[in-house]
C-alpha positions, 0 to 999 in steps of 0.5 A: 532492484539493488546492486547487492540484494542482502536482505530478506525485506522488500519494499512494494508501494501500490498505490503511488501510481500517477500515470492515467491512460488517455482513455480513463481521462476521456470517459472521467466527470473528475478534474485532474486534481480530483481523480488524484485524491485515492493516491498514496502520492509521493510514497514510491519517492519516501521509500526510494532509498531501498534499493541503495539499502539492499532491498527491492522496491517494487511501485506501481506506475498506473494508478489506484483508481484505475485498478486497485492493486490491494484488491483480489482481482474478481472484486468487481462491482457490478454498479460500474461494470456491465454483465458483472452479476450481484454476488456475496455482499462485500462492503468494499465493493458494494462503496465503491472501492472494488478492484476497479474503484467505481468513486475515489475519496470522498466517495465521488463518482469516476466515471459517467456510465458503467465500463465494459467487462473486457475493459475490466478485463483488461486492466487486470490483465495488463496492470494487477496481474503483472503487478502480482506475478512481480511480487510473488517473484520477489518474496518467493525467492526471498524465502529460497534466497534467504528462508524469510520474506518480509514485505513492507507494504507502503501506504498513506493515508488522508489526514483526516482518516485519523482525527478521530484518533486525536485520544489515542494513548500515545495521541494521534498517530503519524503511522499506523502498521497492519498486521492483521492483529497478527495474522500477517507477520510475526511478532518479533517483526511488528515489534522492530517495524514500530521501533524504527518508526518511533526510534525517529520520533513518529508515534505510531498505532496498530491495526486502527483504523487500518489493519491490512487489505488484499496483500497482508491477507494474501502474502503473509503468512508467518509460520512460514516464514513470511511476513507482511506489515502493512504502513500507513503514513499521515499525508500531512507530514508532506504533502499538501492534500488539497493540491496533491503537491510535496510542501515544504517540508517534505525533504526533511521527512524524507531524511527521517523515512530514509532512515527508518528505510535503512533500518527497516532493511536491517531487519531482513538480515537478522534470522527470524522465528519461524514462528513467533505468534 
């Protein structure tokens, strides 16, 4: 939290969790590099300077492929957890990829047997649930506070996601923002969160191929004030994806984010339209 709460922005980063229980690592057939590879590694440090601009910053400690926090909590896949019954099809969780992830990236397989439902129970208990209270927490008294939330919801993505977009008219981009195609946040708000990532020279796209999950669904809704915006950031700009640790430039990317951090809570201090789209 900061010292001097002024703006209406929060920060929140649900997937740079890093913390693996012993009794996930026990029952795992990945190494220790390879149950890494879902993170959003390093991205609770790119956007650290928040609180010092203002802005709350919200991280999750336990990681994403022990319960994915931007999945609604009875995303359950019935391939991973026993007595979950098929129900609607869902293509997250029918890859895998449900609230309790049953593979990681490149679709390899966590886990040697099915988990209990208690167990799934639990995680969602212990880790989403607190996880969510804190964010509503967070946005809701920004709407009393200062009659506007918006949440900057801080993501990564692999490197590869997005070499398919190598034609793309501003070229292949190093961030991609979601907003639902409008659905989650405002147009005046979109539009100053894509300024100040181009007004630090990083080209950026909207909504492709990633344009918002569980949270811009759920917490944006901006006729009432309340705005998501969903940020992707190419993992290659600082981090070594094979070995998951920061390279050699990540301090100065870290500079460029701070920067584009301060401006971003800059936005919280402007009054926006109620309803801009």
């Amino acid at each position: 939290m900061p010292r001097n709460r002024d703006t209406s922005v929060v920060f929140a980063s649900p997937h740079s969790g890093a913390e693996y229980p012993h009794s996930m690592l026990h029952k795992t057939l990945l190494d220790g590099t390879a149950i890494r590879s879902s993170e959003d590694a390093f991205v609770d440090h790119l956007f650290d300077l928040a609180p010092a601009v203002g802005a709350p910053l919200l991280a999750a400690r336990a990681p994403r492929a022990y319960v994915d926090l931007n999945r609604a909590c009875d995303e359950l896949d019935p391939a991973l957890i026993a007595g979950v019954r098929r129900g609607v099809n869902n293509p997250r969780v029918a890859s895998g990829l449900g609230v309790i992830p049953r593979v990681v990236a490149g679709g390899r397989a966590i886990y040697r047997g099915k988990l209990s439902l208690d167990e799934a129970h639990g995680r969602i208990r212990d880790v989403w649930r607190p996880y969510h209270d804190a964010l509503y927490d967070l946005l809701h008294s920004n709407i009393a506070e200062f009659g506007q939330a918006i949440l900057i919801d801080c993501h990564s993505m692999p490197h590869e996601a997005i070499e398919s977009l190598s034609h793309h008219p501003g070229g292949r981009p190093d961030v991609v923002l979601g907003d639902r195609f409008g659905a989650s946040a405002s147009r005046d708000v979109i539009e100053q969160v894509e300024s100040a990532f181009t007004a630090a020279g990083l080209k950026v796209a909207r909504n492709a191929p990633f344009a918002g999950a569980y949270i811009a669904q759920t917490y944006g809704h901006p006729t009432r004030g309340q705005h998501v915006v969903q940020i992707e950031i190419d993992r290659a700009l600082y981090m070594d994806e094979q070995n998951i640790t920061p390279h050699p430039g990540f301090a100065d990317f870290k500079r460029v984010i701070d920067g584009i951090v301060a401006q971003l809570a800059g936005i919280g201090r402007v009054e926006m339209p109620l309803a801009a789209e």
